[in-house]
N, CA, C and O of each residue as an XYZ file, in Angstrom:
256
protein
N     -12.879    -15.451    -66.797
C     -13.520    -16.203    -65.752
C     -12.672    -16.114    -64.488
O     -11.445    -16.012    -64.513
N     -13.188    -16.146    -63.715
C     -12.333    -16.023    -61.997
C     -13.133    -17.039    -61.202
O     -14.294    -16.966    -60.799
N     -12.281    -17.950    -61.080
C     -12.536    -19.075    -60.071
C     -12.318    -19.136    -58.986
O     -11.138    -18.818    -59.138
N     -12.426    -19.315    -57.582
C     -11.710    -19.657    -55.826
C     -11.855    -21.063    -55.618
O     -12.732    -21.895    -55.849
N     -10.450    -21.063    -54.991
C     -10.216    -22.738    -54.446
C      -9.594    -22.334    -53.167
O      -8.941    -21.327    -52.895
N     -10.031    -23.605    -52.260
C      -9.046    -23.965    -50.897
C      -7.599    -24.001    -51.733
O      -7.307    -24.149    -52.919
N      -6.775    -23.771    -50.388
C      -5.121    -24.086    -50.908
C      -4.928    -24.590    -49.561
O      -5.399    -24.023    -48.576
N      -4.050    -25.943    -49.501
C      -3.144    -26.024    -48.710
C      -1.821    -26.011    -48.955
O      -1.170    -26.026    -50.000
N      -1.459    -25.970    -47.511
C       0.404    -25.380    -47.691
C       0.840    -24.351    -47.489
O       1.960    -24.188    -47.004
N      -0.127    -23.205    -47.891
C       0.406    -21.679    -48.384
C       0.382    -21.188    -46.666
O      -0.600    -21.066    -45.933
N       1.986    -20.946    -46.327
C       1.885    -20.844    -44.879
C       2.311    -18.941    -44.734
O       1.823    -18.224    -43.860
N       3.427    -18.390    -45.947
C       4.331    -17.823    -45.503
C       4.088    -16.637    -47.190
O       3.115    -16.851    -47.913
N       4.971    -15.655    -47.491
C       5.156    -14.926    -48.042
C       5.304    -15.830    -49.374
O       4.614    -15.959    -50.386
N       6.586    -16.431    -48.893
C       7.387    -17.600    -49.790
C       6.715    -18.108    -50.291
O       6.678    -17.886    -51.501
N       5.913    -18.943    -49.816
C       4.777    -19.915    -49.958
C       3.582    -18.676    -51.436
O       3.602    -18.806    -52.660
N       3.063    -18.037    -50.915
C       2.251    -17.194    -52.171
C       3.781    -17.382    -53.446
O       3.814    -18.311    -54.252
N       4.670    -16.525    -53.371
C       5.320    -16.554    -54.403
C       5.583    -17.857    -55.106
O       5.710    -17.838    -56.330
N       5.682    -19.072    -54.390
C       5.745    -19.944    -55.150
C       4.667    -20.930    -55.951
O       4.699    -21.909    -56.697
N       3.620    -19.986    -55.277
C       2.608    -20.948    -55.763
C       1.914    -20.173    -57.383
O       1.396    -20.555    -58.432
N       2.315    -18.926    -56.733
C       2.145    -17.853    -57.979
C       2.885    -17.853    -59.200
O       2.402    -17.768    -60.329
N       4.071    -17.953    -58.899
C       5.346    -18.326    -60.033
C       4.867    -19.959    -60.873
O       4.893    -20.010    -62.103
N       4.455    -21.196    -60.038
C       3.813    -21.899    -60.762
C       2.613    -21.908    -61.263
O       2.359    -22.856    -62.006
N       1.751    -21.092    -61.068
C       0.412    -21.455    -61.805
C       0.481    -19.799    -62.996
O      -0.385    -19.434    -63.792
N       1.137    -19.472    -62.842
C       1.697    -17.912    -63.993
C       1.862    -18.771    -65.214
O       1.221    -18.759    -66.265
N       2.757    -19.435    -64.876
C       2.944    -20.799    -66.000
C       2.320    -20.978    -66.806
O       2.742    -20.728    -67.935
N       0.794    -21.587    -66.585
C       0.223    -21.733    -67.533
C      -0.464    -21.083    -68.514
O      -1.189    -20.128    -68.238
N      -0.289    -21.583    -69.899
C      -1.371    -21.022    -70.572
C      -2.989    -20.316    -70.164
O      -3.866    -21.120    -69.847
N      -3.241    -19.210    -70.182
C      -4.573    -18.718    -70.405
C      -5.028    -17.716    -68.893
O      -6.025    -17.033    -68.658
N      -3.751    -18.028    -68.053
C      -4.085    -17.603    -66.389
C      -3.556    -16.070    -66.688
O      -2.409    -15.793    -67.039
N      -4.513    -15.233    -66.500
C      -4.469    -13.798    -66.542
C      -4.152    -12.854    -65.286
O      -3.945    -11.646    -65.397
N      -4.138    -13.716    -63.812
C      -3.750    -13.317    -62.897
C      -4.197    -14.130    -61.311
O      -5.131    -14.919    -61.170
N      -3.542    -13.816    -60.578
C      -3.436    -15.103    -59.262
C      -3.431    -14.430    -58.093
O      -2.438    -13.727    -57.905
N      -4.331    -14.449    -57.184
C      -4.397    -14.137    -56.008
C      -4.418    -15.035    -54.750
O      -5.409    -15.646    -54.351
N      -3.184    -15.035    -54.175
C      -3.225    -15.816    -52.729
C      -3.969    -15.455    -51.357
O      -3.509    -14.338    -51.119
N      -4.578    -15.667    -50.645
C      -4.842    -14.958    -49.178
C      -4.292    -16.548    -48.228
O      -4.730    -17.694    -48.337
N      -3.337    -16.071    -47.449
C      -2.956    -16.490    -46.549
C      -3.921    -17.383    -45.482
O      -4.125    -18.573    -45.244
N      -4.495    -15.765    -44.871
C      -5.304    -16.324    -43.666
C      -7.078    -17.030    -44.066
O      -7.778    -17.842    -43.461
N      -7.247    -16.399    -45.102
C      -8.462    -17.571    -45.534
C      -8.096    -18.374    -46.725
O      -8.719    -18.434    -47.785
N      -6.984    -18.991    -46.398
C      -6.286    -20.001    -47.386
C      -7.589    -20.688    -48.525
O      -8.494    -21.522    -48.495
N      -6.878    -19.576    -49.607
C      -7.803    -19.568    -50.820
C      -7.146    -18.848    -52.062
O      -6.492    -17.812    -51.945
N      -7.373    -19.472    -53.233
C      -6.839    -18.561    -54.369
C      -7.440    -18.560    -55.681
O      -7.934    -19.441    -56.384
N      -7.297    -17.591    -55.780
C      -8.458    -16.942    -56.634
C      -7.727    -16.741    -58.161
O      -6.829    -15.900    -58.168
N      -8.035    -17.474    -59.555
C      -7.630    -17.452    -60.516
C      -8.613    -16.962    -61.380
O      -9.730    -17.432    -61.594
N      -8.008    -15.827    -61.922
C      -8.318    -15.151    -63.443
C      -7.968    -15.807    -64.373
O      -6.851    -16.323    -64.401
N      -9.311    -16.000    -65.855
C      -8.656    -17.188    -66.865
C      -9.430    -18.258    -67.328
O     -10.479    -18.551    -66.755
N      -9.108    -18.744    -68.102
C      -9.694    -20.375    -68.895
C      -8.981    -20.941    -68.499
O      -7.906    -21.021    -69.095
N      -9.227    -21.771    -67.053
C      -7.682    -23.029    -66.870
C      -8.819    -23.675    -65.971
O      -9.689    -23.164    -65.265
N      -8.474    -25.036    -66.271
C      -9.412    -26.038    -65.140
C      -8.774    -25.849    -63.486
O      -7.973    -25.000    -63.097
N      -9.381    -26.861    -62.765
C      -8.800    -26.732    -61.336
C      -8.188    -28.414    -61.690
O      -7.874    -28.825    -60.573
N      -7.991    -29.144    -62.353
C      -7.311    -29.752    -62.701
C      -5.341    -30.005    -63.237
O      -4.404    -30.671    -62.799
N      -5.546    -29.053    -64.355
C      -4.586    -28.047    -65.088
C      -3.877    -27.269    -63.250
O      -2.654    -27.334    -63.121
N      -4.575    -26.720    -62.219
C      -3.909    -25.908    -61.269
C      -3.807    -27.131    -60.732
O      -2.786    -26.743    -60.164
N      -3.913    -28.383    -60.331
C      -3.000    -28.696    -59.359
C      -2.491    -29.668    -60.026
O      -1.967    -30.493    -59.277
N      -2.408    -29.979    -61.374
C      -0.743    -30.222    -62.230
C      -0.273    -29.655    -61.817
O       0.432    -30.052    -60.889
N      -0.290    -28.377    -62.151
C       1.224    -26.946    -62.558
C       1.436    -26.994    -60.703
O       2.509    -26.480    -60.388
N       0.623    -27.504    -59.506
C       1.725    -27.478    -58.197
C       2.158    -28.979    -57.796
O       2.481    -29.255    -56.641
N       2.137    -29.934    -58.848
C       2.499    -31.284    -58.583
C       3.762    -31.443    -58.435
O       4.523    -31.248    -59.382
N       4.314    -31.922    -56.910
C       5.635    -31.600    -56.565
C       5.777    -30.859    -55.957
O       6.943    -30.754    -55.577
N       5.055    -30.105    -55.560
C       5.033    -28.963    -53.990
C       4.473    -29.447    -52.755
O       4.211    -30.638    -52.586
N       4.284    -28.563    -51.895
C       3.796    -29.370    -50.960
C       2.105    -28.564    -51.109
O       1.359    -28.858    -50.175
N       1.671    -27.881    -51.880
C       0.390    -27.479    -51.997
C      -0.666    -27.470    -52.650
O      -0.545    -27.206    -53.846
N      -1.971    -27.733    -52.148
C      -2.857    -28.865    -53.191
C      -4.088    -27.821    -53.013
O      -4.307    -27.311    -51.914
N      -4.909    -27.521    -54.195
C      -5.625    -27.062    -54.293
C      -7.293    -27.638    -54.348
O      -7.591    -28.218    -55.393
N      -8.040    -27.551    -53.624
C      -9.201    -28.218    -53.295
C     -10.514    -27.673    -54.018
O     -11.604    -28.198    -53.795
């Protein structure tokens, strides 16, 4: 399944890698795509949009 969500936060290079390194994390996510300028990310996988903004709780970026 491949889902898209708003992201906020994701300003910078940094910003994708870290948001990528946390949602890799979870169980069942088969792959993660950031876009910057149409701040959005796109998850491969069985994972709620719930489950994704656990795994960034404590960042500064929230997935909508």
């Amino acid at each position: 399944m491949k889902n898209e969500y708003s992201i906020e936060g994701v300003k910078c290079g940094g910003c994708v890698a870290a948001v990528k390194e946390k949602l890799s994390k979870l169980d069942n996510v088969d792959n993660i795509e950031v876009n910057i300028q149409e701040k959005t990310v796109v998850v491969e996988g069985e994972v709620s949009k719930e489950d994704l903004q656990a795994a960034l709780e404590g960042t500064n970026y929230k997935i909508d």
